[in-house]
Structure formats: structure tokens, C-alpha cells
C-alpha positions as CSV (number, residue, x, y, z in Angstrom):
1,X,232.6,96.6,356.5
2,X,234.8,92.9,356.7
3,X,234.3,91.9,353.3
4,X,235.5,88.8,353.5
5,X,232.7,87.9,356.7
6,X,230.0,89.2,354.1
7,X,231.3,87.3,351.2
8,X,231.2,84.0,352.9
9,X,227.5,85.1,354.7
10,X,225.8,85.8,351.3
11,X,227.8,83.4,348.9
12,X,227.3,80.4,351.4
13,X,224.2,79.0,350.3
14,X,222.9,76.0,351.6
15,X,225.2,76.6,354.5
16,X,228.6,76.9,352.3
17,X,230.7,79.0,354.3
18,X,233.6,76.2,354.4
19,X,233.6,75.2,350.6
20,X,234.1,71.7,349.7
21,X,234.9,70.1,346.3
22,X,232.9,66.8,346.9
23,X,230.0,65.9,344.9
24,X,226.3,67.1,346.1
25,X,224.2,65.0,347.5
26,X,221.4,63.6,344.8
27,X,218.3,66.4,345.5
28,X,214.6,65.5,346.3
29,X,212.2,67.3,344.4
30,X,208.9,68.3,346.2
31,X,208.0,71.5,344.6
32,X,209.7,74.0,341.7
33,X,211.9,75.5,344.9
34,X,213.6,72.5,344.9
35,X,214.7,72.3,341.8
36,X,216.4,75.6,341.9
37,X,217.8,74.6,345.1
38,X,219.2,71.7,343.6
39,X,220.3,73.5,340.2
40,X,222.5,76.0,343.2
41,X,224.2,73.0,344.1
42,X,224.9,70.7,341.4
43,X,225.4,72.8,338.2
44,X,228.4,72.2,336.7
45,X,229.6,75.9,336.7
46,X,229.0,76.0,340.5
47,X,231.0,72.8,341.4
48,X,234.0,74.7,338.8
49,X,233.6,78.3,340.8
50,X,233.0,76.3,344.0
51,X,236.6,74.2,343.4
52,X,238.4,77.2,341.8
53,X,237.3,79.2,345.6
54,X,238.4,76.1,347.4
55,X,241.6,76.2,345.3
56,X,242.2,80.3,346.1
57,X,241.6,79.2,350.1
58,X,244.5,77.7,349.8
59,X,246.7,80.1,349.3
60,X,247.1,81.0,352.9
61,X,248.8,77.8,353.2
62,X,250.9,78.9,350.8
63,X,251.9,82.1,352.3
64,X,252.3,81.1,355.4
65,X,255.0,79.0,354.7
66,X,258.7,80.2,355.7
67,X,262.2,79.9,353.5
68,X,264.1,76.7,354.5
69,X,267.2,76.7,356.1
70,X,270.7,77.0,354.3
71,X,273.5,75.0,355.0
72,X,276.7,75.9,353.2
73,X,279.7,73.7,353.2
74,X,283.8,74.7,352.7
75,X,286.8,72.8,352.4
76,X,290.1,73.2,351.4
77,X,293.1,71.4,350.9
78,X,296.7,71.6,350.7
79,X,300.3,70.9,351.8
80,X,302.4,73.7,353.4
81,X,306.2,73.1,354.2
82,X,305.6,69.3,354.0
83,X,302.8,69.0,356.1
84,X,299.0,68.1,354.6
85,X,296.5,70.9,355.5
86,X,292.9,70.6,355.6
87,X,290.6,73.6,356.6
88,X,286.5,73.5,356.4
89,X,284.3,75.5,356.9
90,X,280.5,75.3,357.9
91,X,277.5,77.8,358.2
92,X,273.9,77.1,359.0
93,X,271.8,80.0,357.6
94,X,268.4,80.9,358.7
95,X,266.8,83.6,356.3
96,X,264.6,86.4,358.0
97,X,262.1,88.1,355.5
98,X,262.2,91.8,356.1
99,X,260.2,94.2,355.5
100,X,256.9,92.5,356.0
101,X,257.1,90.1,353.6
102,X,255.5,87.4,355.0
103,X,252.1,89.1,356.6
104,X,251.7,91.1,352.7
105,X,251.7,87.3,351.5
106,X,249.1,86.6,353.4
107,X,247.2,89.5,353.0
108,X,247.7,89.0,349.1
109,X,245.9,85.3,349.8
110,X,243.4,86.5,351.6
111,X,242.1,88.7,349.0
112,X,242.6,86.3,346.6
113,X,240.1,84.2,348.5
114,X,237.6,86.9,348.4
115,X,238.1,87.8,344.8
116,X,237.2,84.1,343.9
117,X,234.3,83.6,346.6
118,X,233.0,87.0,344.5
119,X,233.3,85.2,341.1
120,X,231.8,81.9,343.1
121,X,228.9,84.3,344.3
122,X,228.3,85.6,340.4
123,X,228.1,81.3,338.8
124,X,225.7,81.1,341.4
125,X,223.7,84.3,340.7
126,X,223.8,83.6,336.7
127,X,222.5,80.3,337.8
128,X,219.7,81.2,339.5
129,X,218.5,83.2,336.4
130,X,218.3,81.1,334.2
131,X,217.2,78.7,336.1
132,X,214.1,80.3,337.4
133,X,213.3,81.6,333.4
134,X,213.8,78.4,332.2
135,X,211.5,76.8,335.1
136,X,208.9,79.5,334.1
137,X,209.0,79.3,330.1
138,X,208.5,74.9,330.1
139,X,205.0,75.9,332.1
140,X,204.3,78.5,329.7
141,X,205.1,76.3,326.3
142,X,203.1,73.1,328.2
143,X,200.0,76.2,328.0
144,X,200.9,76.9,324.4
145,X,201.5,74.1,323.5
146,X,198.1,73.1,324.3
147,X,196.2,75.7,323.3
148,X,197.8,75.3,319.5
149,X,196.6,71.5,319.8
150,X,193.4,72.6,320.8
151,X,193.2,75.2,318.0
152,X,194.5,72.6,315.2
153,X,191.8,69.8,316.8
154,X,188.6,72.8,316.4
155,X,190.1,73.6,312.5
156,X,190.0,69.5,311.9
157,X,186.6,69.3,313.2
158,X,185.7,72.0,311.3
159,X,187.0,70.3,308.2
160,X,185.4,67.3,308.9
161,X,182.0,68.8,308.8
162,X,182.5,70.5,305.2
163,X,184.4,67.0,303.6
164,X,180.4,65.6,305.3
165,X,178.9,68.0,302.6
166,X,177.8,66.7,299.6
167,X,178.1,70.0,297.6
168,X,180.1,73.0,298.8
169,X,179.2,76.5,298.0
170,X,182.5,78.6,297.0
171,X,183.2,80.5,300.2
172,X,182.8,76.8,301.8
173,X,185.2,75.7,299.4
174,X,187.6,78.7,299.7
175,X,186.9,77.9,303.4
176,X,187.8,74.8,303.2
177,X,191.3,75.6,302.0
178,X,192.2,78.3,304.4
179,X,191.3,75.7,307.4
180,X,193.7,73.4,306.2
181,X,196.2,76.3,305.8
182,X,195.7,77.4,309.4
183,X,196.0,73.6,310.6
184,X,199.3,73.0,308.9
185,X,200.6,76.7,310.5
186,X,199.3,75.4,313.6
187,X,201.5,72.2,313.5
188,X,204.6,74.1,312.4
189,X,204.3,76.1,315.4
190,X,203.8,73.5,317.9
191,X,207.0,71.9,316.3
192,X,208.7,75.0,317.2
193,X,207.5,74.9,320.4
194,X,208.7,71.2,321.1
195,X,212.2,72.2,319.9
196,X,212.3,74.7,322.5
197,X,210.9,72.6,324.9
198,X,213.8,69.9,324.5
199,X,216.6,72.5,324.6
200,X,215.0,74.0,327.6
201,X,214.6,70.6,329.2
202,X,218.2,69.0,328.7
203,X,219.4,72.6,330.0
204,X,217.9,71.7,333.0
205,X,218.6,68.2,333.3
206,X,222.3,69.6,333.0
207,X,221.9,72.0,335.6
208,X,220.4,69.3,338.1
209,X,221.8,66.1,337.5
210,X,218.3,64.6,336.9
211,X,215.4,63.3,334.2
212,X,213.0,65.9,333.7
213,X,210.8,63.4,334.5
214,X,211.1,63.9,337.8
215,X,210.6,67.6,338.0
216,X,208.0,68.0,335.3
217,X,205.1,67.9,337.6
218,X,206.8,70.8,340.0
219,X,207.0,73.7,337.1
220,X,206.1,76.6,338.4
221,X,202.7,78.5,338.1
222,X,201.5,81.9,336.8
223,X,202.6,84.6,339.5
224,X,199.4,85.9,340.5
225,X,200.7,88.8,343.3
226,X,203.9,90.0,342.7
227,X,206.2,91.0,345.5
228,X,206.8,94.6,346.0
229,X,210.9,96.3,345.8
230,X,212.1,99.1,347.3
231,X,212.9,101.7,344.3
232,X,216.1,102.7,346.2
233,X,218.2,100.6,348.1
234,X,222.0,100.2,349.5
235,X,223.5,97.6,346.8
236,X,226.8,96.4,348.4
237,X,225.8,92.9,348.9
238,X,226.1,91.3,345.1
239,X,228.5,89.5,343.6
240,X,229.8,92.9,340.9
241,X,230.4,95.3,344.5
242,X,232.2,92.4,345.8
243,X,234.8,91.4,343.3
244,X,235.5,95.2,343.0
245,X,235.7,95.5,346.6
246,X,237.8,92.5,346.4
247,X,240.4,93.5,343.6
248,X,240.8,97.0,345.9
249,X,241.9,94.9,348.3
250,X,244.1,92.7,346.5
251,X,245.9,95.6,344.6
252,X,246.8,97.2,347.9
253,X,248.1,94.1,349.3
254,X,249.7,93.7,346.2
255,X,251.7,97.4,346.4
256,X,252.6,96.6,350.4
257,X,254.1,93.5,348.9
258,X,255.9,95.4,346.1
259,X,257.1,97.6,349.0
260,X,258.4,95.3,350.8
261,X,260.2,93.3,348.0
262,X,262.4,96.6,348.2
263,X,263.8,95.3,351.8
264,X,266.6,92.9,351.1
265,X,266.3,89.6,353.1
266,X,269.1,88.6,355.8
267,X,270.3,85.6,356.3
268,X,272.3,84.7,359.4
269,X,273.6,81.5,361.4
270,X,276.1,79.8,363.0
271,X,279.6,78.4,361.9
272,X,282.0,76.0,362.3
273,X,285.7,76.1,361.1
274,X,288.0,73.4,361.7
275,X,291.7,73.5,360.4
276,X,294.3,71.0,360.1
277,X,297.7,71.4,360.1
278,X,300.0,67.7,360.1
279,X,298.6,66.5,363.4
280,X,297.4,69.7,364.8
281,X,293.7,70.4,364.9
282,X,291.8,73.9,365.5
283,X,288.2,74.5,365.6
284,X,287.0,77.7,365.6
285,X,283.2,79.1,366.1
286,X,281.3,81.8,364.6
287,X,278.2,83.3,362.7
288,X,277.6,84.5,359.4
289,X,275.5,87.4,358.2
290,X,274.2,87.5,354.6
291,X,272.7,90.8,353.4
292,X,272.3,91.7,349.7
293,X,272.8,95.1,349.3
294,X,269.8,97.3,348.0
295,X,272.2,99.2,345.4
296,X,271.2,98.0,341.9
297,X,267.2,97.2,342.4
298,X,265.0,98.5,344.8
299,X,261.9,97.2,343.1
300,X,260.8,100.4,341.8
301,X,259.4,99.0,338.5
302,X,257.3,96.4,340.7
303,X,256.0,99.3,343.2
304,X,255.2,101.5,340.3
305,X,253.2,98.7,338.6
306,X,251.7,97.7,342.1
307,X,250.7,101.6,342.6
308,X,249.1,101.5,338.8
309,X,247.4,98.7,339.4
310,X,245.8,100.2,343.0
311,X,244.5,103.3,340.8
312,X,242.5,101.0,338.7
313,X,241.0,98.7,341.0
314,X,239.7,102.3,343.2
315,X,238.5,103.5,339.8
316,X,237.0,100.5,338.8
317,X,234.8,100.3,342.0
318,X,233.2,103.4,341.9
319,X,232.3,103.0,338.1
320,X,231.3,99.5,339.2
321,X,228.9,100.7,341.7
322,X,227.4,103.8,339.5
323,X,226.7,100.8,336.9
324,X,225.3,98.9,339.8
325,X,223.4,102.1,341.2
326,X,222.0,102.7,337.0
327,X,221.5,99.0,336.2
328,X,219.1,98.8,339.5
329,X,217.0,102.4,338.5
330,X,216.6,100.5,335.1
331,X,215.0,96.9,336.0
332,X,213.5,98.9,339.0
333,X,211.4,100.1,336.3
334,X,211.1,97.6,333.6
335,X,210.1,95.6,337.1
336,X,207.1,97.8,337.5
337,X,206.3,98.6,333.9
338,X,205.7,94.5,333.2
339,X,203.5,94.1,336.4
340,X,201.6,97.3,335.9
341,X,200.8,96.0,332.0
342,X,200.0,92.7,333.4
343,X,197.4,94.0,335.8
344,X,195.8,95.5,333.1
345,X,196.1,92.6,330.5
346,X,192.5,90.9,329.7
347,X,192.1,87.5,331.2
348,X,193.0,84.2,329.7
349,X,189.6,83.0,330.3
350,X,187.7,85.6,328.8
351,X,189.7,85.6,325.8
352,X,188.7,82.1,325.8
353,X,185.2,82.2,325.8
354,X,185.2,85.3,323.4
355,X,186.8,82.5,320.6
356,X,184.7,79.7,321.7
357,X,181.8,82.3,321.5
358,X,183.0,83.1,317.3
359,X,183.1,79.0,316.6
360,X,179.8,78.6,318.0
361,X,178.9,81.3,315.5
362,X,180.4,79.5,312.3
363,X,178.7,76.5,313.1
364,X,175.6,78.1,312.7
365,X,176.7,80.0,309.6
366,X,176.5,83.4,310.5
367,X,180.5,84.1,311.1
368,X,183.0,83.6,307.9
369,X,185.6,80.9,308.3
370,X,188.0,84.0,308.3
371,X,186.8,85.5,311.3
372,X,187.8,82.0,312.9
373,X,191.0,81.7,312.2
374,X,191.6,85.5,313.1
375,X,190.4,84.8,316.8
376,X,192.7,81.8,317.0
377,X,195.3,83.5,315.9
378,X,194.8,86.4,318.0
379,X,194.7,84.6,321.2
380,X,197.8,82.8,320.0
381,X,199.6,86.0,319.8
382,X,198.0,87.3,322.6
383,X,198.7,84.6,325.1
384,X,202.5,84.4,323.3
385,X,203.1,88.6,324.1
386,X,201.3,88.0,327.7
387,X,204.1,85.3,328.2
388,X,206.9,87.1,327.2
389,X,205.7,90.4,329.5
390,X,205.5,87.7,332.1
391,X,209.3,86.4,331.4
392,X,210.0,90.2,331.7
393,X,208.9,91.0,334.3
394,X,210.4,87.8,336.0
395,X,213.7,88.3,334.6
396,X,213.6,92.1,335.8
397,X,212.1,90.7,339.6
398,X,215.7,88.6,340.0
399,X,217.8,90.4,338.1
400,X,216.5,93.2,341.5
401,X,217.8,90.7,343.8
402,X,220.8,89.8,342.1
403,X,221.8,93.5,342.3
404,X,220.6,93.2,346.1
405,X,222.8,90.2,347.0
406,X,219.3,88.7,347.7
407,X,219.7,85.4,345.5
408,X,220.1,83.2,348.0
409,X,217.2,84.3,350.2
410,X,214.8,84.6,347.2
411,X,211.6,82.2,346.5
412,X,210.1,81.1,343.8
């Protein structure tokens, strides 16, 4: 498998496989797609991961480029029975890398490239998450939200008709009370709610580069089919396999880099020596050879480091793709636990007409004002756990195609 030919095919989204550093060009929201679409282009950790690849890229450049040319200079002068002498001497050196230094340059670079295109692949996948929960959990506190103002609107109505009573009997009065109680809890929660609702909100504004006003009416509805996922599949494709697949490549082109750091580098040219003598003049022409002597250092220390550092990268991709293999078992099945308890959840709208069903009742004074507040409460918790198994079982959905490398070709 050519990583590098996968990494740019899954991590290129919207047609990214040349990088570029430039600013994203302002999105058009249509539908709640879009806004993810547009979060994948213009979060700020993107455009980091997306410069610090385009930076990596560029160290090809770097190790392409070849030792300059040395030009070394001697004269000397003197007098010798009376007569002025003047000798010089003048070598052009060229230096030849040996031992392959040049091609494990560029095979260092290349994995470099890879290694960051893998880290540019994980912003992007981290991204996407919290993107799509945070899309999902504004529609679900705009339900809540409502619900509580609808609850808190039946308690005041409710109040309203006792305060029109001349004379309360005690449980009325008692009544009374616990209404206004359940009114005020009501409140406090929908403040709660509205707090979350803001952070969520400038979150996104952050991740798009635009008001929420624009993308409020494109939130994203309650999935009613949920896809089916394969319990067992090859994951090679996401951003974890990659960067370990990626550091294995860059330790061995690290040690055959170490290794040849042990071949000394010669350096050889042509020369020029001119010597004067009173009014006599000889010039003379030559080459010089340069070659250090591989005596004292033959880079063991930086092969032995290279080779250690090899051992870990190898070991540190097969633990990475057990963890893969284990993490994907384990949302594999919180992914079908959530949708299988959400198949069997009761309706919203039955729940609804079961409490609209008990405040018909207390208007006609044959339910406490207890049993009231218990069924609004109830549905309140109700609808709050059905959202969270929702959240969780969306989170577990795209946490399966993160772990697929499917990210990019996933839909809301």
C-alpha cells in the first residue's frame, strides 16, 4: 500500500490534495451539510494543521538541495637569495555526498509530509465530531427549550385560575405553592439551557466564520433511520493507522540516514598554482581530493539511536491498530445498543398527549396538582435521557467512520 497516495486521497477533502495556506472562500449555507462542510474548511485548527502540512511539503525542497562549492585560496610570500617570491595556490572543491545521503534526505521529507498530512487528517476528523454534536444538541435544546416554556406557561395558567378564587381550600392553597415552585425550577432550567445554547453557538460561529443567524434555520433533525455498519471491517484508512504508518516510515528513513552519516563526504576539484621567482613565472595545474577519514566517529551513537527509534515506531503500530481494532468492537456496539433503545423508546407525541391528558384532568378537579407537576417533570427527564441516547448514539455513528477513514465521505 503507497501511503502517502492514500493519505492525500482521504485527507483531501473538498478536493485538497495540493494544500494551500490561503483563506477559504466565505461558505453558502443551504442545509446543515453545509455548515459542516464549511466548519471542514474554515476552522481555525484546520487552516493551523492545513499550513503546518504545507510547511512539512516543503521539506523536499529542502533536501533536495546540494552542498555549495568550495573555493580555497593560498599565497605565500618571501624573498630567497635577494630575489622576491610569490607562490599561490588555488583549488575549486566540489563536495560529493556519499553513501546516499542525499536520496535518505529526501526520503526523511517525504515521510515527514505524511506524518503531518496524518495529523492534518486527525484536526479534521476531531472537527467533524464536534461539529455534527454540536449541530445536533442546538436542535435538541431549541425542543427543550420549548417544551420547559410550555410547561412554565400551563403552571401560570394554572395559577391564574386559583389567584381567580375567592376562597381556597388547603390542598388549593398547598397547591398553589408547589406550582409556583415548579414555575420557578422551570425557569432555572431553561436559563441553563440558554447558557449552553450560547457556548454551543459561538463554538460554532468559531468553527465557521459566520453569525449563527445564518445557519439557525439549517439545524439538523431527529435521525429517524439510522444507517447500518459493518461489525467488522479493515481499518487502515484513519488518521491514528496513518500517522503510525507514517512514523514507521520516517524512523526507517531516519536509520538509512544515520547509516549513511557513517560514509565520510569527498570533496574534489581543480587547482591552480602559480610561483614567482624575481621575474620568472610558473603555473602549475592539478586537483585536490578531500576525504575525512572514518577513524574517530562512525556515527554509531546516531545509528543506534536511529535503530531504537525504528523499534518503537514498529511497536507502536501494531499496538496502534489493536487499539484501533478494540476501540471499533466498542462503539460498534454502543452504536447498536443506542439505536436498538431508541426503537423501543415511547414516542414524543404520546408522551405528550398522556400529560395534556392529566391537565385536562386537574382542571376538572379529579387529579391533585402533584400528579401535574410529576408528568411535566417526567417528560422533561424523559425527553432530556431520550436526547442524550440520541447524542450517543450519534457520537458512536461517527466516531465508526472516523475509525473507517470515512469522514470525509459521511452525511449528515
Amino acid at each position: 500500500m503507497k501511503i502517502s497516495l492514500l493519505m492525500c486521497a482521504s485527507v483531501a477533502l473538498l478536493f485538497w490534495c495540493t494544500p494551500s495556506v490561503a483563506e477559504p472562500a466565505s461558505c453558502e449555507i443551504r442545509s446543515a451539510q453545509d455548515i459542516l462542510d464549511c466548519a471542514l474548511s474554515r476552522h481555525p485548527d484546520v487552516a493551523i494543521s492545513r499550513a503546518a502540512w504545507v510547511r512539512d511539503l516543503k521539506l523536499k525542497d529542502l533536501a533536495r538541495q546540494r552542498p555549495n562549492p568550495e573555493i580555497t585560496s593560498k599565497i605565500v610570500a618571501g624573498r630567497e637569495t635577494g630575489d622576491a617570491i610569490l607562490d599561490t595556490e588555488t583549488s575549486l572543491l566540489h563536495t560529493w555526498e556519499l553513501g546516499g545521503k542525499r536520496r535518505s534526505r529526501l526520503r526523511r521529507a517525504e515521510a515527514a509530509g505524511d506524518v503531518a498530512a496524518a495529523g492534518h487528517q486527525g484536526t479534521l476528523e476531531d472537527v467533524a465530531l464536534t461539529t455534527v454534536l454540536t449541530l445536533r444538541r442546538l436542535g435538541q435544546i431549541r425542543t427543550e427549550s420549548a417544551y420547559l416554556r410550555e410547561s412554565a406557561s400551563t403552571f401560570q395558567s394554572i395559577l391564574q385560575q386559583l389567584k381567580s378564587r375567592p376562597v381556597l381550600a388547603p390542598e388549593q392553597s398547598v397547591s398553589q405553592t408547589v406550582f409556583r415552585m415548579a414555575k420557578e425550577e422551570y425557569r432555572l432550567k431553561e436559563r441553563a439551557l440558554l447558557e449552553e445554547e450560547t457556548a454551543l453557538q459561538k463554538s460554532l460561529e468559531l468553527a465557521t466564520g459566520l453569525p449563527f443567524a445564518v445557519m439557525k434555520f439549517h439545524l439538523p433533525a431527529t435521525k429517524r433511520v439510522w444507517p447500518k455498519i459493518l461489525e467488522t471491517t479493515e481499518a487502515e484508512t484513519n488518521s491514528a493507522m496513518r500517522r503510525a504508518s507514517a512514523e514507521k516510515k520516517l524512523a526507517e528513513a531516519e536509520l538509512k540516514a544515520a547509516k549513511s552519516l557513517s560514509w565520510p563526504d569527498l570533496k574534489i576539484g581543480p587547482t591552480v598554482e602559480t610561483s614567482t621567482v624575481g621575474p620568472g613565472r610558473n603555473t602549475l595545474f592539478g586537483g585536490t581530493i578531500a576525504l575525512p577519514l572514518p577513524l574517530l566517529n562512525l556515527n554509531r551513537g546516531g545509528r543506534r539511536f536511529a535503530a531504537a527509534e525504528k523499534a518503537r515506531a514498529d511497536l507502536n503500530l501494531r499496538v496502534t491498530g489493536e487499539k484501533v481494532s478494540l476501540e471499533r468492537e466498542k462503539q460498534f456496539v454502543r452504536y447498536r445498543e443506542a439505536v436498538k433503545a431508541l426503537s423501543m423508546s415511547p414516542s414524543y407525541s404520546g408522551m405528550a398527549a398522556g400529560h395534556r391528558e392529566v391537565d385536562d384532568l386537574f382542571e376538572r378537579g379529579m387529579v391533585s396538582g402533584a400528579l401535574v407537576i410529576e408528568s411535566h417533570r417526567q417528560m422533561v427527564e424523559i425527553q432530556r435521557g431520550l436526547h442524550e441516547l440520541e447524542l450517543a448514539a450519534l457520537d458512536a455513528l461517527w466516531r465508526l467512520y472516523i475509525l473507517d477513514g470515512k469522514v470525509t465521505e459521511a452525511r449528515l
